[in-house]
C-alpha positions, -999 to +999 in steps of 0.1 A: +030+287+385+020+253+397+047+230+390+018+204+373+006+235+356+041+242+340+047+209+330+012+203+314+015+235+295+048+229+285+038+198+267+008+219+249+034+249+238+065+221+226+041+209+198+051+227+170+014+230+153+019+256+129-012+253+107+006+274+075+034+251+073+022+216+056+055+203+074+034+206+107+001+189+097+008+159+119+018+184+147-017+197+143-032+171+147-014+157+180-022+197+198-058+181+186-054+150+206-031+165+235-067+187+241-089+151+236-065+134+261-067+163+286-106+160+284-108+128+286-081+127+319-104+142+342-135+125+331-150+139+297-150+124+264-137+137+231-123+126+199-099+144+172-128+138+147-124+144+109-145+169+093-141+178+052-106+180+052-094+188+088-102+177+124-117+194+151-112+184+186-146+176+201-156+168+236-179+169+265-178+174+300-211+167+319-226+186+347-215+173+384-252+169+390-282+163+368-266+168+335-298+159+318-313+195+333-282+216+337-272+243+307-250+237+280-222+259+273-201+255+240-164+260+244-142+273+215-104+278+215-076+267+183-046+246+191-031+259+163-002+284+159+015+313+142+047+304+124+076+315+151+097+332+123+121+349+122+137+325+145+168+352+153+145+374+171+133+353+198+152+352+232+143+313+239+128+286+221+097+295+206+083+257+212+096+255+250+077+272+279+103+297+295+094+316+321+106+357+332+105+384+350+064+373+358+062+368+319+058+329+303+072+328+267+066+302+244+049+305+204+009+298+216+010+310+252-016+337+244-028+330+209-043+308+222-028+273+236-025+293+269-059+303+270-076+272+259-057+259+289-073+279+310-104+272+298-096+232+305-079+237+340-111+256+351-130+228+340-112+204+360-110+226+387-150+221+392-151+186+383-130+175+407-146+188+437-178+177+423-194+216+414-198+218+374-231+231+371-234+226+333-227+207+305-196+218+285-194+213+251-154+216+241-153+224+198-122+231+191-102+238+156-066+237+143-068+259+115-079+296+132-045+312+122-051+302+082-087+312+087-099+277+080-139+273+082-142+238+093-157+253+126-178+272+106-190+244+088-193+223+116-217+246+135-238+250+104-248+213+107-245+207+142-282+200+157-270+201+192-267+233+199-258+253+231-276+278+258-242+297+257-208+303+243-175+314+257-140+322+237-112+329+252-088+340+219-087+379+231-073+407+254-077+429+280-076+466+268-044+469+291-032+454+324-062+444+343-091+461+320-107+427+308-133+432+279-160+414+266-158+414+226-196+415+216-191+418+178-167+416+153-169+430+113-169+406+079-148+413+056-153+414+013-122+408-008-125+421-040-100+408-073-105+435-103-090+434-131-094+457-163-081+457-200-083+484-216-066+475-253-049+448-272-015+462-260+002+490-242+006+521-262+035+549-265+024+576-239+032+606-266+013+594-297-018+576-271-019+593-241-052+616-232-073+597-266-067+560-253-083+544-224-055+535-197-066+508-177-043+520-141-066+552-145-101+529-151-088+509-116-081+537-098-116+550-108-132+521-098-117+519-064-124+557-058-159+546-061-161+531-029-137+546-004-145+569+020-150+605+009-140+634+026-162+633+058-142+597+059-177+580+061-178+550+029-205+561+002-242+555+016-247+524-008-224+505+018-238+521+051-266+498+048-276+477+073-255+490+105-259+482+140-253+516+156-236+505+195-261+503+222-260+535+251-235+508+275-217+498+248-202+535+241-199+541+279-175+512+279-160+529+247-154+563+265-126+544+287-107+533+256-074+546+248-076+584+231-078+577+191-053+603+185-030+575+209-043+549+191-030+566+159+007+580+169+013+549+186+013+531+151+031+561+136-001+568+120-014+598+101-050+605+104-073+602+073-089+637+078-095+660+109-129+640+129-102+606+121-089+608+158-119+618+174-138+593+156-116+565+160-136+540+179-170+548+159-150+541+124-131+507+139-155+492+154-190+503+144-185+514+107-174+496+072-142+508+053-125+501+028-091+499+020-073+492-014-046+467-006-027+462-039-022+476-075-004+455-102-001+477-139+026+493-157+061+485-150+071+497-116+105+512-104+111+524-142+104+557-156+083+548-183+060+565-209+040+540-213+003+536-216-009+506-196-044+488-211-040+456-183-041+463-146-056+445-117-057+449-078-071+441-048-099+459-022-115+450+010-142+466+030-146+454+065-185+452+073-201+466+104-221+446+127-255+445+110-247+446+082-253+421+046-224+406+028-242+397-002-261+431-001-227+457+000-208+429-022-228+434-050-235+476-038-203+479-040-194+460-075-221+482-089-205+511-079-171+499-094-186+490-124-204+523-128-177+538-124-155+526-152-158+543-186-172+526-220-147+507-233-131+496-206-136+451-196-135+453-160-140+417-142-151+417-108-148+388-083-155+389-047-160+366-014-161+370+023-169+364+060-200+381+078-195+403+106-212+388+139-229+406+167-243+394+205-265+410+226-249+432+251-284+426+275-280+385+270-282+364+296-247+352+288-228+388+286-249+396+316-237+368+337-205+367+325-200+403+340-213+391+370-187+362+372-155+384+364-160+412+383-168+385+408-130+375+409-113+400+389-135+424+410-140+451+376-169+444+352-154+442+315-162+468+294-179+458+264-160+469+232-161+454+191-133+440+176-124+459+139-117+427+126-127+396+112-135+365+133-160+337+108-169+314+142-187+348+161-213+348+135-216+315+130-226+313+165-251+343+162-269+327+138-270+292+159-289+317+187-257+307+207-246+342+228-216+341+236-189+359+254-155+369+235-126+376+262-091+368+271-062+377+290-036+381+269-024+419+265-011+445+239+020+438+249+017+396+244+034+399+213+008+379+195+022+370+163+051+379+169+084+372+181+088+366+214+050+361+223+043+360+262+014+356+290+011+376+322+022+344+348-006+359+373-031+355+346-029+317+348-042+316+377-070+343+377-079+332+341-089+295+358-105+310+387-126+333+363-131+305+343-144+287+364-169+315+381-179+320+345-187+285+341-205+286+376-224+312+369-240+302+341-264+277+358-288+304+357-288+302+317-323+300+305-324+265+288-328+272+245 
């Protein structure tokens, strides 16, 4: 690596900005203004600029040549990062760049003060020899890894707009396999709780007349998993985006779901579950029941319970409504619960986001990294939850969602590490990206 390179990144990963740590706040805020003063240094203009409660780090970077014609391509990335515990398990110091055996180490290095880097040393890259062909727009948050929505919020109000959108806060599928991330699913949380009685009962003088409340939960959360064809009830199929012809070509290359499974020591939810695997991840809602509090755990107890409570979430497809399978789904709970039984229901969430695989920005962008990289990406969905990708959807702002880091980057984990090599191909793909894109059409 450059030896400019190092140091300049080494700054960026010794700032400790853990966002879930009120310790760090200020730390946040400085990985805000390190990114300002890097825009700024060769030739932009930004500002760490207060926004509700936090900052976003915003800047702009005109075009080497007629900015007032050239496209306008917004830039996203988060300067802030995981906590680095537990501290025992790392082999350096999570907040010093230390680079080995072709791997840099350092807490942020892929996730994603590395590749927000990249994203910056591409820019400066074309500005200095006088060949940016557009107008970058850098939006950047501290809060990503708390899932804060002052980006969100920000975009909802900004007038500005953009002709395109690049991320880079993903992965390759493995080493040298980049992909472009064209949706991602929302996600529901439900909180139910039940009561059932004025107090628990005895089991032997109650139990099988009286109403127990675990039972009434469970009920109500049987309502809306997946039955036996592992499909979620048809109430909360509405809506879905069904992935386009390319789309499952690029699918067909992805690891084996039986791998994907055993390789988590995973056991399959039914017999179609491996076969499946990519359809149900990435293209389908599920559900999942993440918590049950009644009774008195640990202890063998005859007891009939009459208060219980827990927690659900069903991850949305692309396509799909939040406030139309929030409320499918609540009816379904609710219907399912016997008379008697109080069962309060509260729910929020994140929409799932979806771009155009046939855009002109996904389009281009394949051009520009098989350009350098000299493979087109295949275009896959992510399983999870990502608020900014539909944010930008519904802006009309296609973007592309890629990255370098891979499976084995140890992203929030100990030990988290970049490909070395990547540094430099990320900035010259970058950069191509950036190039190409002067055949946006203008919005």
């Amino acid at each position: 690596m450059d030896e400019t390179w190092r140091n300049e990144l080494s700054e960026f990963i010794a700032i400790p900005s853990v966002s879930a740590d009120p310790a760090h706040r200020e730390d946040v805020k400085r990985a805000g203004e390190w990114v300002c003063d890097f825009i700024r240094r060769i030739g932009g203009t930004a500002e760490l600029t207060p926004f509700g409660e936090k900052e976003l780090a915003l800047g702009d970077i005109p075009a080497s040549t007629d900015p007032a014609t050239a496209p306008t391509v917004l830039v996203y990335g988060h300067f802030d990062v995981q906590p680095p515990a537990p501290l025992e398990l790392w082999e350096s110091d999570p907040f010093e760049l230390t680079i080995k055996d072709d791997w840099a180490y350092g807490r942020g290095i892929a996730d994603d003060k590395g590749q927000l880097f990249i994203l910056l040393k591409a820019a400066q890259k074309l500005v200095e020899a006088n060949e940016l062909p557009v107008n970058l727009r850098f939006a950047c948050d501290g809060e990503e890894e708390i899932g804060g929505h002052t980006i969100v919020d920000y975009l909802a109000t900004d007038d500005r707009g953009a002709d395109a959108g690049i991320i880079f806060d993903g992965g390759m599928i493995r080493m040298d396999v980049p992909a472009f991330g064209l949706a991602t699913r929302g996600l529901i949380a439900f909180d139910v709780k039940v009561k059932t009685g004025e107090r628990d009962l005895h089991s032997g003088m109650y139990g099988g007349a009286a109403l127990n409340a675990i039972h009434v939960l469970i009920r109500c959360f049987a309502a809306v998993l997946a039955g036996p064809n592992g499909l979620l009830p048809e109430p909360l199929r509405q809506g879905i985006s069904a992935p386009t012809p390319d789309e499952l070509k690029s699918w067909s290359a992805l690891p084996s779901g039986e791998d994907e499974l055993s390789s988590q020591g995973a056991q399959p939810l039914d017999p179609n579950a491996a076969e499946q695997f990519n359809i149900r991840t990435l293209a389908e809602p599920s559900a999942d029941v993440n918590g049950i509090l009644g009774g008195k755990p640990g202890l063998r107890n005859t007891t009939l319970s009459v208060q219980a409570s827990g927690e659900i979430t069903i991850r949305l497809a692309p396509g799909q409504d939040l406030q139309t399978i929030g409320a499918a789904a609540e009816k379904l709970m609710r219907a399912a619960a016997p008379p008697g039984a109080d069962v309060d229901i509260k729910w929020s969430g994140a929409p799932p986001g979806l771009m155009k695989a046939d855009s002109p920005a996904v389009q281009l962008g394949l051009v520009a990294f098989e350009r350098v990289l000299g493979v087109k990406p295949l275009l896959v969905r992510s399983g999870g939850t990502l608020p900014i990708v539909p944010a930008l959807a519904d802006r009309g702002i296609q973007t592309v969602l890629t990255g370098f880091a891979l499976p084995d980057s140890n992203v929030h984990s100990p030990n988290e590490r970049f490909l070395v090599r990547y540094f430099e191909q990320g900035v010259e793909t970058a950069a191509a990206l950036y190039t190409q894109y002067k055949d946006l059409p203008r919005a």
